[in-house]
N, C-alpha and C positions, 0 to 999 in steps of 0.2 A: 338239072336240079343239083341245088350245093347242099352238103349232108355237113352239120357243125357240132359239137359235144355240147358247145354252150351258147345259146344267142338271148342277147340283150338287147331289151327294147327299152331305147330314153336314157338319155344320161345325164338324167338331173342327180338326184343322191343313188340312182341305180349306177351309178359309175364308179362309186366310191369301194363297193367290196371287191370291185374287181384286182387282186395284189396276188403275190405269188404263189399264194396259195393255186391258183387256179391256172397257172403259166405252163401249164405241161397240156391244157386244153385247147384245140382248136375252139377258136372262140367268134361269133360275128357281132359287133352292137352296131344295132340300127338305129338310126337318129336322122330324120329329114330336119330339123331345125335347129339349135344351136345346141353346141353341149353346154353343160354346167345345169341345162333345164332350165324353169321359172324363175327359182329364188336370184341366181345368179342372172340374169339376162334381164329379167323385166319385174321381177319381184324383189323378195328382201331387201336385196343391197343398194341397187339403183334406188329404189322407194326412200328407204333411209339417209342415202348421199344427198338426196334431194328434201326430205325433211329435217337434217339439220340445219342447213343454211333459213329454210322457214323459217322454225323457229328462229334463229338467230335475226332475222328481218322483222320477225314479228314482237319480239322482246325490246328491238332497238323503239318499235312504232310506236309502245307501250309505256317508254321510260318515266313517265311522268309519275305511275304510280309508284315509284320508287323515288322522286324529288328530283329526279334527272333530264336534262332536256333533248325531249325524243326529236328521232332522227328518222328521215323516209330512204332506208337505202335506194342505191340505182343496182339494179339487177343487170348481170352480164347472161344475158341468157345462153347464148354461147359456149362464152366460158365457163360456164357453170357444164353442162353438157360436154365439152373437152375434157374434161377436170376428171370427170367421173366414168364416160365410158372410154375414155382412153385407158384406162384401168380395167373394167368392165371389159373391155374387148380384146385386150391380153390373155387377159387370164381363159378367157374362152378358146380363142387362137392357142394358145398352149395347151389346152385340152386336148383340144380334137387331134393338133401335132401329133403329142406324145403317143396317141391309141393308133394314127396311124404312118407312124414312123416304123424304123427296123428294129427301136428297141423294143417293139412289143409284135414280136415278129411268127408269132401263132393270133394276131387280132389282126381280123378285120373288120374296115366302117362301111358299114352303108349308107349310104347318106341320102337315103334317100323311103320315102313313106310305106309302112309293109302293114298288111293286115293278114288275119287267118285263116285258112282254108280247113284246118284242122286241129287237133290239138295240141300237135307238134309241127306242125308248117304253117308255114305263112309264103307272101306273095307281095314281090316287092312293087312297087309304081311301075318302071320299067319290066314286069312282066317277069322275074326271074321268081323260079321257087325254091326256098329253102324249105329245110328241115332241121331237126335239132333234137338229139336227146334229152338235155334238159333249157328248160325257157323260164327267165328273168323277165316279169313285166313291168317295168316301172316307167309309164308312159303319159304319166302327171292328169291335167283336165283344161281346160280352155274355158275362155270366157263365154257366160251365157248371153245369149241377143234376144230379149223380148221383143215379141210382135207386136211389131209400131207399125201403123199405116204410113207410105211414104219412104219408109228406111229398107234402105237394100242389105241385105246380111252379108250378100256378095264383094260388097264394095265396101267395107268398113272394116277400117285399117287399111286403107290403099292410098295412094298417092293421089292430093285432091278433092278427096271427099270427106268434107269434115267430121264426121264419127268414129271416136274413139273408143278404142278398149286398153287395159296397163299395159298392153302387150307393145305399144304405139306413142302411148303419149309423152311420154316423159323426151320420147325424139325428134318432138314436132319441131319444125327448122325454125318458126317465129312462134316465142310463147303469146297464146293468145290473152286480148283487152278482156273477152268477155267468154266464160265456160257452162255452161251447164253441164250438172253430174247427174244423172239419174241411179237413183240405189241409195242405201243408208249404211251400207254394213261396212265392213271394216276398211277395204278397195277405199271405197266412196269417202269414208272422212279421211283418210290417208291423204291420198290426190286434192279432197277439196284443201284441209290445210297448207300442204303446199302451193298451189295455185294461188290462194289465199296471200300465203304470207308472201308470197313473191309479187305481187301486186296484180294478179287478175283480180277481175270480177266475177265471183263464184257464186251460183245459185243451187242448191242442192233440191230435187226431187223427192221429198220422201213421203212413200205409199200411206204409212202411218206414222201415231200419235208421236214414236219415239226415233231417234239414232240410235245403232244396235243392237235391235231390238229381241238380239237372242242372247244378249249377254243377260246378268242379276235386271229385275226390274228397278229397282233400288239406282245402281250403278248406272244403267240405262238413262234413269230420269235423270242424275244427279250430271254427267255430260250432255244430255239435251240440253240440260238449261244453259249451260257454261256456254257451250259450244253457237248455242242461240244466241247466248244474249251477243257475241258479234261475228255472225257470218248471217247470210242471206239462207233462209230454209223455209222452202212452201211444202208443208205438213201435209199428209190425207191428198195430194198431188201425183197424179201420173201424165205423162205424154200420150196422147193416144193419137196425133197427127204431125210429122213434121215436112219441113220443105226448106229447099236449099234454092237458093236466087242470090248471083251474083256472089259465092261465098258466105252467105248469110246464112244463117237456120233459124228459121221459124217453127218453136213448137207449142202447138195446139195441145191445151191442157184442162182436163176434166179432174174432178171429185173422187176419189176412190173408195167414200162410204165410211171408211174406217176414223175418219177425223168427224166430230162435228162442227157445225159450222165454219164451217172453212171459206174464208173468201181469197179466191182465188182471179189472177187476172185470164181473159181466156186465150193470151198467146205469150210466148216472152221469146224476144230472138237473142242469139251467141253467135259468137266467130265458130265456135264448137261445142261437142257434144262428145261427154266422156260416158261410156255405160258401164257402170258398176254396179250390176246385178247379180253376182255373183260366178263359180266357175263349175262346171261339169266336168267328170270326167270321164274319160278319152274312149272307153269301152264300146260305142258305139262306130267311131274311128277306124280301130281295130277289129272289129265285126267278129267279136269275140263270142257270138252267136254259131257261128261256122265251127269255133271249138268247140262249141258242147258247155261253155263255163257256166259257174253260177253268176246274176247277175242280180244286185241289191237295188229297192225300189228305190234310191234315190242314186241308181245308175252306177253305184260302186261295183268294183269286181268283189266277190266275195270270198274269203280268205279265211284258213284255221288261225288256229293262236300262236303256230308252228311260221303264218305266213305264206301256208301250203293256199294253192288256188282251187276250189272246191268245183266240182262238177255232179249235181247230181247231190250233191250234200256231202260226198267225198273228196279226200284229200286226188289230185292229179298229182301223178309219180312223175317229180322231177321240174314242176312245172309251182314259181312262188311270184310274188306278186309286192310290190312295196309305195310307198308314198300317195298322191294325193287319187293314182286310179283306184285306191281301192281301202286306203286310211278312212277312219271317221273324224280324223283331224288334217284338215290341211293346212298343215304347220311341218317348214322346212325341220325342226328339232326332233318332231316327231319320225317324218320319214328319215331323216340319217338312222336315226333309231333301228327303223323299220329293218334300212338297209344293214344294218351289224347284225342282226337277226338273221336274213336273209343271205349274209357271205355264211356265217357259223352253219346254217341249216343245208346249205348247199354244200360246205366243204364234207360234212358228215355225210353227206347222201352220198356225193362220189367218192368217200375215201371204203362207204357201204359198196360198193359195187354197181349194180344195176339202178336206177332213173326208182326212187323210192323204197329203197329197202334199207335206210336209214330206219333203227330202231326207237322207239320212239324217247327211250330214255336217255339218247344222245340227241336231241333237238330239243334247241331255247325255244323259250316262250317270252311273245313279246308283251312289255309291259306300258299298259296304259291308264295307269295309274299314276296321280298326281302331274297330269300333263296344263301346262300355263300356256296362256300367250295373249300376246299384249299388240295394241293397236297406238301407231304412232301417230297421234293425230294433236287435236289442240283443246283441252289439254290429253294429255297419254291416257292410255287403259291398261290394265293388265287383270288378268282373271285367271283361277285356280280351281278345278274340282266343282261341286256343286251348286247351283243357284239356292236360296233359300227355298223357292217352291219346288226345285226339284229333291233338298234336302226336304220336305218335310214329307210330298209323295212317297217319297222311298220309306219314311214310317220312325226317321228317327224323331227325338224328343231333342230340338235343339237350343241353341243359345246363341244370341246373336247382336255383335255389338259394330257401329258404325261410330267411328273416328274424323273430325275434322283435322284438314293440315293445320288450319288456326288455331288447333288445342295445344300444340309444341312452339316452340321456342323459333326452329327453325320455320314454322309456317308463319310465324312474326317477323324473320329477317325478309321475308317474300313480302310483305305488306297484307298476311292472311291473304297467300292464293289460294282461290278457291280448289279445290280436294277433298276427298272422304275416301278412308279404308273401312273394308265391310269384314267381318270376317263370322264364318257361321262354324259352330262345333256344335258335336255332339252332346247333350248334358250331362250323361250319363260315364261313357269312356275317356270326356275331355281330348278329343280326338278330334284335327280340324277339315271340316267337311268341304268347305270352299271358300275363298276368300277372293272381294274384287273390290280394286282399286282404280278412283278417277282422279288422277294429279299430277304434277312435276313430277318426272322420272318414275313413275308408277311400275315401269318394268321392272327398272334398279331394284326397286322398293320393296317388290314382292318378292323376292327373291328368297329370305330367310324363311317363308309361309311355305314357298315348294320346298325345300329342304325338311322343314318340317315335317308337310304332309308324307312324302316321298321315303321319310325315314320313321315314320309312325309315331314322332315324338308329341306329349301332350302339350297340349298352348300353354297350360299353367306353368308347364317346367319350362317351356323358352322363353317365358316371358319372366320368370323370376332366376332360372338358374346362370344366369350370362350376362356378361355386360354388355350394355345399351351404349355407344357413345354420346354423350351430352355436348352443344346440341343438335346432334345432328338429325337429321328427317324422317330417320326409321324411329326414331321414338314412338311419332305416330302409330306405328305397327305395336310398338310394346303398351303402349295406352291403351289400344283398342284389344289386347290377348287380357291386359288385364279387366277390364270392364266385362269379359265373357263371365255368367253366374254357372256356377258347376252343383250337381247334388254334393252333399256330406258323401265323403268316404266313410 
């Protein structure tokens, strides 16, 4: 048995507080699979390297509405794949170097898969047990695999068999002619626009009426329709049988009650099968059960505001938690977050002495307030804060204005692409509840709305006390701050 001060599990943004603060610690991080975690390996970045180039293929296919004569690129599928993870796979090889090189000569890696036996040990694959005063869990979530008849959970992502999860596809060696995605949520239009604008043939699965259907209902509707009127989407659709002959898949496809009348064909085959149903996280993995933690019904670890891992509905001395195993956002911005919390709260506890006797008025509290995040798809999303029905649940008295990009100047030099900003406030404190956007660069867009919200300022003063650049595309945002109705002061 190895006895460590500090051991880290995942080194997605749980690798990030690791700095000299904590260089005087024997330290072990465990990680069986790549460092840098999701966002770096198979999420954010890779995702994004690969939807620009979309778009840029998909705006050329387009040109006509702009009086221009479109063009059908030819995809290097390859080279597009060199291009991006030979960067991607640097940076990762650099990681793992540095942590286990001699300049970091109190860390050690394990590289290899550990779960709990206690509340402070764990037990590596290879059978070795550790221990550890204090434990960092940030050990992300994987993708979920609905039960299809036919489809082996075992075998998907392996070499061979065509079912995919993000963890996989973006490194398939031949991009395939024809894909099925099953899922609607944020994964799912991500991948399908790419695929999309690179010239597959994309068919999207989705269970119900909408595409992501947890975003504003408003917002929702207004990218279903976009997004419908040119990609391939069987509505109120699910798989409920597939089969593979000769490289093919065939999947057998029923009704899911949630659409009406839906006519559906009853099989459609692909070269492959992307499943984007969303991702779990890892706690079960971990058999975080053996420690005693608390564990939340939708499988998160359970965490104070401190970040502390709760057992029993108390705080575990010494023992924090960060990012998507235990966040109610799984959003890379959020967990770095998480994790600048989590170095502050840990350096406190050991500079306290003993595994929790940090007092409590030296520990941050993390902030999940005015948290965004946007969906790169065709066209963009970007969302803020409240839904309208979840702002009126909560009992405020709101006010609520939806903005076309057609109403600006710049949604004119676009040929009116289609977009709406939604933006919902309070009536009463003029205080912005939530705002969500479907358009060109929607991310970009939103961006003065988090500022706002993040720093409690009222929409009437950002929209009147500051200059708008004319004509640039955030006007739209100033249009729609103004059309909010506020009571008399």
């Amino acid at each position: 048995m190895t006895h460590y001060d500090l051991l880290l599990i995942g080194t997605g943004s749980g690798n990030m507080f690791l700095d000299k603060r904590f260089a005087g610690l024997k330290t072990a991080i465990a990680e069986e699979w790549h460092f840098g975690g999701t966002c770096l390996n198979v999420g954010c970045i890779p995702t994004k390297m690969f939807v620009y180039p979309a778009t840029v293929a998909e705006q050329a296919e387009q040109a006509a509405r702009y009086n221009l004569s479109p063009t059908q690129p030819r995809i290097d599928w390859a080279g597009l794949q060199e291009r991006i993870f030979s960067r991607i796979d640097a940076i990762e090889a650099g990681g793992r170097d540095y942590r286990s090189s001699d300049r970091q000569p109190n860390v050690t890696v394990v590289a290899e898969h550990v779960h709990f036996t206690g509340q402070k040990s764990v037990r590596t694959a290879s059978g070795e047990d550790i221990t550890a005063d204090r434990i960092v869990i940030a050990a992300g979530a994987h993708p979920f695999l609905p039960p299809v008849e036919g489809l082996d959970p075992k075998r998907v992502d392996t070499d061979g068999y065509p079912f995919y999860t993000s963890d996989t596809i973006m490194r398939v060696e031949e991009k395939p002619e024809r894909l099925v995605i099953i899922g609607s949520g944020v994964i799912a239009m991500e991948f399908a626009h790419i695929f999309a604008g690179l010239g597959t043939e994309v068919t999207v699965l989705a269970r119900g009426p909408r595409l992501l259907g947890s975003i504003d209902e408003e917002a929702s509707a207004e990218f279903t329709r976009v997004f419908g009127s040119s990609h391939t989407v069987l509505h109120g659709a699910q798989a409920t049988a597939v089969s593979v002959d000769d490289g093919e898949v065939t999947l057998t496809l029923e009704p899911t009650g949630r659409v009406e009348e839906v006519d559906l064909p009853e099989s459609i085959t692909a070269d492959g099968v992307l499943i984007a149903t969303g991702r779990t996280p890892n706690t079960s993995e971990l058999s975080v059960d053996a420690a005693g933690f608390d564990v939340r019904e939708d499988l998160r670890l359970a965490v104070d505001e401190q970040q502390r891992v709760l057992s029993g509905g108390e705080p575990v001395p010494g023992v924090f938690a960060l990012g998507d195993i235990c966040s109610p956002h799984q959003l890379k911005h959020v967990a770095n977050h998480e994790a600048k919390i989590v170095g502050r709260n840990l350096a406190a506890d050991v500079a306290a002495g003993g595994p929790g006797s940090a007092v409590e008025e030296d520990l941050a509290t993390v902030n999940h307030h005015a948290v965004p995040g946007a969906v790169f798809s065709s066209p963009q999303v970007a969302f803020l804060g409240m839904t309208e029905q979840e702002a009126r649940e909560a009992g405020h008295d709101i006010t609520v204005k939806v903005q076309k990009y057609s109403d600006v100047a710049y949604g004119w030099a676009m040929a009116d692409d289609p977009g709406i900003v939604k933006i919902i406030a309070d009536r009463r404190t003029r205080l912005i509840l939530g705002a969500h956007i479907v358009g060109h660069e929607a991310s970009i867009v939103i961006q003065p709305l988090i500022q706002a919200m993040a720093f409690g300022q009222r929409a009437d003063e950002v929209a009147t006390e500051q200059y708008w650049i004319h004509p640039a595309l955030p006007e739209v945002i100033e249009n729609a701050l103004l059309g909010l109705e506020f009571d008399e002061d």
